[in-house]
C-alpha positions as CSV (number, residue, x, y, z in Angstrom):
1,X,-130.7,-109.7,183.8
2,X,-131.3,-106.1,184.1
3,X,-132.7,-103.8,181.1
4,X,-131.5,-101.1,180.5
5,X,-133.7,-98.2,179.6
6,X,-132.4,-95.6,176.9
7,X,-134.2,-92.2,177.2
8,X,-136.4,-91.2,174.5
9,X,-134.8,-87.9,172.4
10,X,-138.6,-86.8,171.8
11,X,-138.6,-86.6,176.0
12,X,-135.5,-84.9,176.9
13,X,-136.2,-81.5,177.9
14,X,-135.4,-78.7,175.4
15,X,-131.8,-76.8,176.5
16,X,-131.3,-73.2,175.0
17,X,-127.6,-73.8,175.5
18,X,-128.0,-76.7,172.7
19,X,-128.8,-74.3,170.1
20,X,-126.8,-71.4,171.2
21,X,-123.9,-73.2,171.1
22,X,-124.4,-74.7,167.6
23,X,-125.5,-70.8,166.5
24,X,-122.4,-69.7,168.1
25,X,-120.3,-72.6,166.3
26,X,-121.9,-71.7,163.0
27,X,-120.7,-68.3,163.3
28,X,-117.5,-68.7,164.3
29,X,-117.4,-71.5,161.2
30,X,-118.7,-68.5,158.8
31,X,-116.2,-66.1,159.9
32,X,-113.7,-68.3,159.1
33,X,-114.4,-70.2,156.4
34,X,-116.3,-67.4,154.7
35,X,-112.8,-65.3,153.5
36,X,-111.2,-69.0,152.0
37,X,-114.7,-69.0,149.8
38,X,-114.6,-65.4,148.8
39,X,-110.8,-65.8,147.9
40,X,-111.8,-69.1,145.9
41,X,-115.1,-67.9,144.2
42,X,-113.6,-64.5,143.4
43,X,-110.5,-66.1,141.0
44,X,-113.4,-67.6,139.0
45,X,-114.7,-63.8,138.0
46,X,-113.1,-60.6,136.4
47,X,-111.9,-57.9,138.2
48,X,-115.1,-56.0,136.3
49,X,-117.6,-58.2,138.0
50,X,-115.6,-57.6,141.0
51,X,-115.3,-54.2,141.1
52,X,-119.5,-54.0,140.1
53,X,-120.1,-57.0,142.5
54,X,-118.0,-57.4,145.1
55,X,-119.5,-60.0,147.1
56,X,-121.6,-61.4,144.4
57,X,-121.2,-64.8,142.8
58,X,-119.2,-65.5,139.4
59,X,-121.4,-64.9,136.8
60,X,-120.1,-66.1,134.0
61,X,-117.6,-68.3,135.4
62,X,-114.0,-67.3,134.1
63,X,-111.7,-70.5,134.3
64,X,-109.1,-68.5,132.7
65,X,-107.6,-67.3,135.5
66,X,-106.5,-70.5,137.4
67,X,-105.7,-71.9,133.9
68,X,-103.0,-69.4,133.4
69,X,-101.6,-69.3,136.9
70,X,-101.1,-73.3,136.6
71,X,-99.3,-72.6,133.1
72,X,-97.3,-70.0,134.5
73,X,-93.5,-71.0,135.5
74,X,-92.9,-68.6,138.1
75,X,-95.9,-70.2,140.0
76,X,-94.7,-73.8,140.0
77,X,-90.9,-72.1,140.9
78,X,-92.0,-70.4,144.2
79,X,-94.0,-73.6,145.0
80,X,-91.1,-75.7,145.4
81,X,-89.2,-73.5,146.8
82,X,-92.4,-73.4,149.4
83,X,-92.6,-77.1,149.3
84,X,-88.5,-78.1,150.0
85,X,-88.4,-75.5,152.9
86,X,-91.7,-76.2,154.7
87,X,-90.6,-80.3,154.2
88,X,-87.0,-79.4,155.7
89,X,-88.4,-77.7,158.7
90,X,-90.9,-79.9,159.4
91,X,-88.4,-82.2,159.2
92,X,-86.0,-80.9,161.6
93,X,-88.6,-79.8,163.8
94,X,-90.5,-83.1,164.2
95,X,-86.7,-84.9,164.4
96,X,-85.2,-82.6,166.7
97,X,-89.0,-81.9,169.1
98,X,-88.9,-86.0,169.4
99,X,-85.4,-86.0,170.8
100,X,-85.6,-83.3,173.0
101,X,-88.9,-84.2,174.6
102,X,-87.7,-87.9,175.0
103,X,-84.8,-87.2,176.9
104,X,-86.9,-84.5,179.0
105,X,-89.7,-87.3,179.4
106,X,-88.0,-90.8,180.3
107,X,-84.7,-89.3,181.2
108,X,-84.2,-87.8,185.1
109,X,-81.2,-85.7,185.6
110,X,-80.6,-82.3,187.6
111,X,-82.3,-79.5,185.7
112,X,-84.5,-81.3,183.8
113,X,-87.6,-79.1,184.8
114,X,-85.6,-75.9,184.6
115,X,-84.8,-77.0,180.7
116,X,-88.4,-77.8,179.9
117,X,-89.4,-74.3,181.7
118,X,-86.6,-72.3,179.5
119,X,-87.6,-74.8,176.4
120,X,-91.6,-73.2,177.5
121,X,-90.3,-70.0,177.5
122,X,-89.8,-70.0,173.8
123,X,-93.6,-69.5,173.2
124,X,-93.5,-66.1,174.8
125,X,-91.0,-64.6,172.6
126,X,-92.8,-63.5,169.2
127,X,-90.7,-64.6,166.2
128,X,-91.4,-60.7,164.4
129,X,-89.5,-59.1,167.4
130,X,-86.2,-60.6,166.9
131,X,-85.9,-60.6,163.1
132,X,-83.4,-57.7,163.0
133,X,-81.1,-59.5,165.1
134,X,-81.6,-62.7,163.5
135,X,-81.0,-61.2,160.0
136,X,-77.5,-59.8,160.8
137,X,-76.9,-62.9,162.3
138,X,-77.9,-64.8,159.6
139,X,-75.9,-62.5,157.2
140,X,-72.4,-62.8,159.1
141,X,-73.3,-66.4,158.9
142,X,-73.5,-65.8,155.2
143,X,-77.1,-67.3,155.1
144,X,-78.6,-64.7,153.2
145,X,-80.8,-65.6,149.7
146,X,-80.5,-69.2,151.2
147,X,-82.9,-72.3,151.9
148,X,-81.5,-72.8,155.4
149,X,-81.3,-69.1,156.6
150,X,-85.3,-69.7,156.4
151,X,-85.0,-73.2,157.3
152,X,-82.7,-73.2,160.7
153,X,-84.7,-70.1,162.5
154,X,-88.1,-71.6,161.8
155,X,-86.7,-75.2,163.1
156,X,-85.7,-73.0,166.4
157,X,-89.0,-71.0,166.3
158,X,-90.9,-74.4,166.2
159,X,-89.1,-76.7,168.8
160,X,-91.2,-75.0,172.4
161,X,-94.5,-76.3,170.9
162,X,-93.5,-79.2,169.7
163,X,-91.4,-79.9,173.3
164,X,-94.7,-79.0,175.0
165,X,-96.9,-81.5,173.1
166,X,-94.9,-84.1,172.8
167,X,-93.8,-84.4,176.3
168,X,-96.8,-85.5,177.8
169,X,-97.1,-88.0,175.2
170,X,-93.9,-89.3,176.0
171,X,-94.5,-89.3,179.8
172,X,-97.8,-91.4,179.2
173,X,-95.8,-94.5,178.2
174,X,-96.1,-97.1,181.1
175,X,-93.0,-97.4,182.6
176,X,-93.7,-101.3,182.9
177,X,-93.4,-101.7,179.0
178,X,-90.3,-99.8,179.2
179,X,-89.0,-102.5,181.7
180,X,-90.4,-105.5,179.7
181,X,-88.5,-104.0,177.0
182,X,-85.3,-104.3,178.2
183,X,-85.4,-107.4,179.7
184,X,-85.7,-108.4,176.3
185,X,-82.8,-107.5,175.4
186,X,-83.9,-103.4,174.0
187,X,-81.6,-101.5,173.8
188,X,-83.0,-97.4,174.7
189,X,-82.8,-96.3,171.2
190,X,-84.6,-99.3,170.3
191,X,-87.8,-99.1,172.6
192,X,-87.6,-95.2,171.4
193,X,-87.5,-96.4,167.5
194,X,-90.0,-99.3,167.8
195,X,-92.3,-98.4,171.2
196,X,-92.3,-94.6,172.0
197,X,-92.6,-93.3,168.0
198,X,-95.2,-95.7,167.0
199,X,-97.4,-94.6,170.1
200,X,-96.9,-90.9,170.0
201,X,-98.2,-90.9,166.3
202,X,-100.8,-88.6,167.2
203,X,-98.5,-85.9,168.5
204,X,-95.7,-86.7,165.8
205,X,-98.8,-85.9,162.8
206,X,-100.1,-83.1,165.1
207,X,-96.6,-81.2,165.3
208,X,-95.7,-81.8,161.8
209,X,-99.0,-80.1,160.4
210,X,-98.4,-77.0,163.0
211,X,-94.7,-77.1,161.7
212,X,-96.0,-77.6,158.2
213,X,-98.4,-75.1,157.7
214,X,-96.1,-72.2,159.6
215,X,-93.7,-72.6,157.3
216,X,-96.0,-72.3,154.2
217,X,-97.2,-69.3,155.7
218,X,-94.8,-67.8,157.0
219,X,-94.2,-64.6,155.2
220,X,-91.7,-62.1,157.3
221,X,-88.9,-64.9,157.7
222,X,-88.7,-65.2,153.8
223,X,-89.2,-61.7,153.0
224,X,-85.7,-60.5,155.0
225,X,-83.8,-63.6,153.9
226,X,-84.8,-64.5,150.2
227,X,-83.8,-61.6,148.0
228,X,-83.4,-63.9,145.6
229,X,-86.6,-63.8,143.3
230,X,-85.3,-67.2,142.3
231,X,-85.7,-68.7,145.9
232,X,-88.8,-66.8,147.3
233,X,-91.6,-68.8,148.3
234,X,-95.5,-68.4,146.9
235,X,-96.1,-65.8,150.1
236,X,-94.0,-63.8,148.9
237,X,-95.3,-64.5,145.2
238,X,-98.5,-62.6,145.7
239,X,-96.7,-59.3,145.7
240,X,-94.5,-60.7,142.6
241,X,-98.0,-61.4,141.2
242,X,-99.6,-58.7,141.8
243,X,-96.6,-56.4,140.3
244,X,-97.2,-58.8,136.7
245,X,-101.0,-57.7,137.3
246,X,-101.5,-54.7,138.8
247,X,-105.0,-53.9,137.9
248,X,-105.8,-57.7,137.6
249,X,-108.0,-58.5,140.6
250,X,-109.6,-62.0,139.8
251,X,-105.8,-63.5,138.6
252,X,-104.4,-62.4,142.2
253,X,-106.9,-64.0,143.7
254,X,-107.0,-67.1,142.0
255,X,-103.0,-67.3,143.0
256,X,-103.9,-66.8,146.6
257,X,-106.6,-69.7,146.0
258,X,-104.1,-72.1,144.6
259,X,-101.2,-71.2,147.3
260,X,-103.6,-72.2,149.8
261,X,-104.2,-75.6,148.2
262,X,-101.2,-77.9,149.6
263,X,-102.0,-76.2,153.2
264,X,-105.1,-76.7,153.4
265,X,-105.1,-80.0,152.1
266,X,-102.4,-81.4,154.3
267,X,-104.0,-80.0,157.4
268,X,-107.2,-82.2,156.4
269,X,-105.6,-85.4,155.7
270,X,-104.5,-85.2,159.2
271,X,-107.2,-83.5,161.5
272,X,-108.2,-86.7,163.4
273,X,-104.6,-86.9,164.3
274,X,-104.5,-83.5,164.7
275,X,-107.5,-83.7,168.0
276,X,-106.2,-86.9,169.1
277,X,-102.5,-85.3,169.5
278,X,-103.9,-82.0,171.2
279,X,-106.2,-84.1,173.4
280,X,-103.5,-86.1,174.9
281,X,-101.0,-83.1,175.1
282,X,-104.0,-81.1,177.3
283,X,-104.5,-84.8,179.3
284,X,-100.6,-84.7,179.7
């Protein structure tokens, strides 16, 4: 039998990249985790020790202000409105994405690249450029102050991602287990329903977070369409809030803080999912 020999840590020769990359990472960690903090940390202070301190820590900590924001109706009103149109389009977009990138994967048919280049296409056109056209669209449709004149455009906006990762998942299934499938009698939606869905969980998680947390962000969409103070969604409650509380500082931000919460908390209930699905879509 042969040993085999790990090499000792203590004799590895010392890299400069090693720790420049981990400063670098760090940095890049504190730029963007640093505002989320501030946001959080500030909602626990007054706007006094704000406006005295502003990057300083709370001191004494003021629980008041996410206390009142939680008892507040409008702010449980604008988060379901948040909540039923993010779920809708994610929905749609993970439903829809899944179809269209099956039939582009295991399907062959003239055009098929041609549709998956004009499907590609999609990420090049910025959703802010075409919201004038799309809002006198969406009023001759008579979608205007309703769920699905935000819901529909944002299903459109998020189909050329999801095509694009999902695809290469789809073309990774071995067409031998296809075979063996239907010489057991599987139909085509069937190996789709029990085969392809269960192995492209990965991508499915990963699309539905992207989906997921660009609807509960989005902010432009909502503000043409929802006039409606009745059917806006928390983006667009800030403003609202800030109106209420002009000169209150801390409650605005402790708002922000909580609007943030279902986002962030989603997106890190899924982010092994989420590397695994962008590995195999970059492998793809």
């Amino acid at each position: 039998m042969t040993a085999v020999v790990t090499a000792d840590p203590r004799t590895r020769p010392f890299r400069w990249s090693s720790p420049l990359t981990y400063g670098l990472a760090l940095v890049v960690a504190g730029l963007s985790v640093g505002p989320v903090i501030y946001v959080v940390l500030g909602g626990f202070r007054n706007t006094g020790q704000i406006v005295a301190h502003p990057a300083g820590l709370p001191s004494p900590w003021v629980w008041s202000n996410y206390a009142d924001i939680l008892s507040n109706s409008l702010f449980w009103k604008l988060l379901l409105n948040s909540a039923v149109i993010a779920v809708a389009s994610t929905t749609g977009v993970v439903v829809l994405g899944v179809s269209a990138a099956y039939v582009l994967a295991r399907y062959r048919f003239r055009g098929r690249e041609g549709l998956y280049t004009f499907f590609t296409l999609g990420l090049l056109f910025p959703a802010s450029a075409g919201i004038l056209p799309l809002y006198l669209m969406l009023r001759n449709l008579d979608l205007i102050n309703n769920y699905f004149g935000v819901i529909l455009p944002q299903v459109a906006y998020g189909l050329p991602l999801t095509i694009v990762i999902l695809r290469p998942f789809l073309l990774a299934v071995p067409g031998e287990l296809e075979d063996a499938a239907f010489i057991d009698g599987t139909s085509r939606l069937g190996f789709f329903w029990r085969i392809v869905l269960p192995l492209s969980r990965p991508a499915l998680v990963t699309v539905a977070v992207i989906a997921f947390v660009g609807s509960w962000n989005n902010y432009i969409l909502p503000l043409f369409v929802l006039n409606d103070p009745a059917l806006q969604t928390l983006p667009l409650g800030v403003p609202q809030f800030q109106g209420e509380h002009i000169s209150n500082t801390a409650s605005i931000l402790a708002f922000t803080s909580l609007a943030m919460v279902p986002a962030l908390l989603f997106f890190t209930l899924a982010e092994r999912q989420i590397v695994g699905g962008l590995q195999g879509a970059v492998k793809g």
